[in-house]
C-alpha positions as protocol buffer text, in pm:
chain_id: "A"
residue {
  index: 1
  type: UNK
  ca { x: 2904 y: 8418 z: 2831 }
}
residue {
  index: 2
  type: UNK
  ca { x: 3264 y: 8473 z: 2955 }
}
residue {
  index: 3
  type: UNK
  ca { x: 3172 y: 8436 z: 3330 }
}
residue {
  index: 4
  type: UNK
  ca { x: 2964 y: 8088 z: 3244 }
}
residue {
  index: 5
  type: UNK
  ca { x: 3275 y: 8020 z: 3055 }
}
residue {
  index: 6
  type: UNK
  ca { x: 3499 y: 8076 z: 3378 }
}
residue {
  index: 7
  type: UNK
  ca { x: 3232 y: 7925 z: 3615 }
}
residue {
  index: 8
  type: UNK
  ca { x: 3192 y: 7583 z: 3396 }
}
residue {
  index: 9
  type: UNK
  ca { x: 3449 y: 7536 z: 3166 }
}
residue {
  index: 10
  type: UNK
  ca { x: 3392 y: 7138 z: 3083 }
}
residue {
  index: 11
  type: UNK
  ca { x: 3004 y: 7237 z: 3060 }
}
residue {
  index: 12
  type: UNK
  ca { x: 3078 y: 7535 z: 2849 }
}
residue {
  index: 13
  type: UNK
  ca { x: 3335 y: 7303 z: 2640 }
}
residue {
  index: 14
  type: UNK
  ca { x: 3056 y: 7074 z: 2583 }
}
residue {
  index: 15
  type: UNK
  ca { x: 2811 y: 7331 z: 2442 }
}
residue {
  index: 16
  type: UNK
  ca { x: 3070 y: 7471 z: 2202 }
}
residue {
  index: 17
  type: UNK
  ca { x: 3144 y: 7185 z: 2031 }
}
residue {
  index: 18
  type: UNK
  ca { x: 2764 y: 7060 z: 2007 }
}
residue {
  index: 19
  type: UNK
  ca { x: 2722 y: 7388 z: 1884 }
}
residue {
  index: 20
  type: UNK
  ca { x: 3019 y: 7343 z: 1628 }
}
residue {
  index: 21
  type: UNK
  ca { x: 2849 y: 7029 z: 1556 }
}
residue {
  index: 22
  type: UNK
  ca { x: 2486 y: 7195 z: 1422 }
}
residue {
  index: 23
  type: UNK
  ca { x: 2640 y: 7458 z: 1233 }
}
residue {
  index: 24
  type: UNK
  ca { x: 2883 y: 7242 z: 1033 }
}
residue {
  index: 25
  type: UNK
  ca { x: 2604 y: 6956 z: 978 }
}
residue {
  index: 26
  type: UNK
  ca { x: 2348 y: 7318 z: 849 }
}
residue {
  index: 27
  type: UNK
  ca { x: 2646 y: 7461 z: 650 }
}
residue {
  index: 28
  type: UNK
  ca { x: 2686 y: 7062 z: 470 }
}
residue {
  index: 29
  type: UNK
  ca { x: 2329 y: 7059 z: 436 }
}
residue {
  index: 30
  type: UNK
  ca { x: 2305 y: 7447 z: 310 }
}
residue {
  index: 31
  type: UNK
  ca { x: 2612 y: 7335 z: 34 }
}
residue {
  index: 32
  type: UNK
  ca { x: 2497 y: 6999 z: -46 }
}
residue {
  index: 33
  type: UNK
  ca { x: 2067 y: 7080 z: -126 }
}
residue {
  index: 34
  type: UNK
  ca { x: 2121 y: 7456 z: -183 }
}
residue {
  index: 35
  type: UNK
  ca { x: 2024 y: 7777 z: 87 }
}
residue {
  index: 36
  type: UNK
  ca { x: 1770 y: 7930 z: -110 }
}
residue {
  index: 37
  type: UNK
  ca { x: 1388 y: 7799 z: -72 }
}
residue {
  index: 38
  type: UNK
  ca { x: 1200 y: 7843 z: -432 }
}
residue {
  index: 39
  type: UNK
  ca { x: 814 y: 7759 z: -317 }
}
residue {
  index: 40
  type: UNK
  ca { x: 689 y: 8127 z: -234 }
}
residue {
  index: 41
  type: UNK
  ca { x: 362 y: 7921 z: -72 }
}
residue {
  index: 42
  type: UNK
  ca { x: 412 y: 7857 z: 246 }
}
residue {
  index: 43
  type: UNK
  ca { x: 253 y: 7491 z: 183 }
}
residue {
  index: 44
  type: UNK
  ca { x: 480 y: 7442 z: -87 }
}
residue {
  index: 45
  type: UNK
  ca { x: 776 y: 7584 z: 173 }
}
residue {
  index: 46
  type: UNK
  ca { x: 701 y: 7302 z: 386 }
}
residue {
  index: 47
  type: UNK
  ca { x: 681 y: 7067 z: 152 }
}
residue {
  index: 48
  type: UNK
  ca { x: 1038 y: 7175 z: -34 }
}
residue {
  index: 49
  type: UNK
  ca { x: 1196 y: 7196 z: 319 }
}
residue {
  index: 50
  type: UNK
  ca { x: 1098 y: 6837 z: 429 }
}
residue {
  index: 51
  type: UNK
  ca { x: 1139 y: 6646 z: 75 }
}
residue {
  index: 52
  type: UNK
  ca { x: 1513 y: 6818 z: 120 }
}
residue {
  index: 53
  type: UNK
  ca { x: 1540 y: 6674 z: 489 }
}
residue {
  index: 54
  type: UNK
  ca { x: 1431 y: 6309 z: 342 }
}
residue {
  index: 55
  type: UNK
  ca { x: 1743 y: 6355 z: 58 }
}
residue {
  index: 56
  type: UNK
  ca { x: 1944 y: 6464 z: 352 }
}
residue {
  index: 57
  type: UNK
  ca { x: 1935 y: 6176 z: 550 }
}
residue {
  index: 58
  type: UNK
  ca { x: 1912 y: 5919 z: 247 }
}
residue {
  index: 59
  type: UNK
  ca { x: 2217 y: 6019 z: 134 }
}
residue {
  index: 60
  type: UNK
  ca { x: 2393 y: 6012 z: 507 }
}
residue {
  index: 61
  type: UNK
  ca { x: 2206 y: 5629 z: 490 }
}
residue {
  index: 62
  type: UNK
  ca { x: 2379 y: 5548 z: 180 }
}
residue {
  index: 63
  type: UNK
  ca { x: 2716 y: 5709 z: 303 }
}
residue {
  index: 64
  type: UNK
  ca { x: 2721 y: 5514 z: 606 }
}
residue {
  index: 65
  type: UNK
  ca { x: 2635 y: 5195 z: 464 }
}
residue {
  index: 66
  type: UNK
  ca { x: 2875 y: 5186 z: 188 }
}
residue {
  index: 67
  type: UNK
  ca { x: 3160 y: 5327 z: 424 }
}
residue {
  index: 68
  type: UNK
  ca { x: 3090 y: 5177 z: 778 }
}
């Protein structure tokens, strides 16, 4: 990691702060819809998961509609 670091900084740069990116947009999410899955099917897992992704960007919709 270091020597990619010291061979490519602006590349390595770039991948940190994507990275930064993902984790604070999972961390929102995680805060926001809860962490914990309650469906112990795995069909019901799925479903949970997805109808939490829909909320998710709904309420980014609404956000940037009533702010942009």
């Amino acid at each position: 990691m270091i020597r990619r670091q010291r061979r490519h900084p602006r590349g390595y740069a770039n991948r940190l702060r994507r990275r930064d990116a993902v984790e604070a947009t999972f961390g929102s999410f995680k805060r926001r819809l809860g962490a914990r899955i309650r469906s112990h099917r795995r069909h019901n897992q799925r479903a949970e998961v997805l109808a939490r992704a829909v909320v998710w960007n709904l309420l980014g919709k609404i956000y940037h509609e009533r702010f942009a």
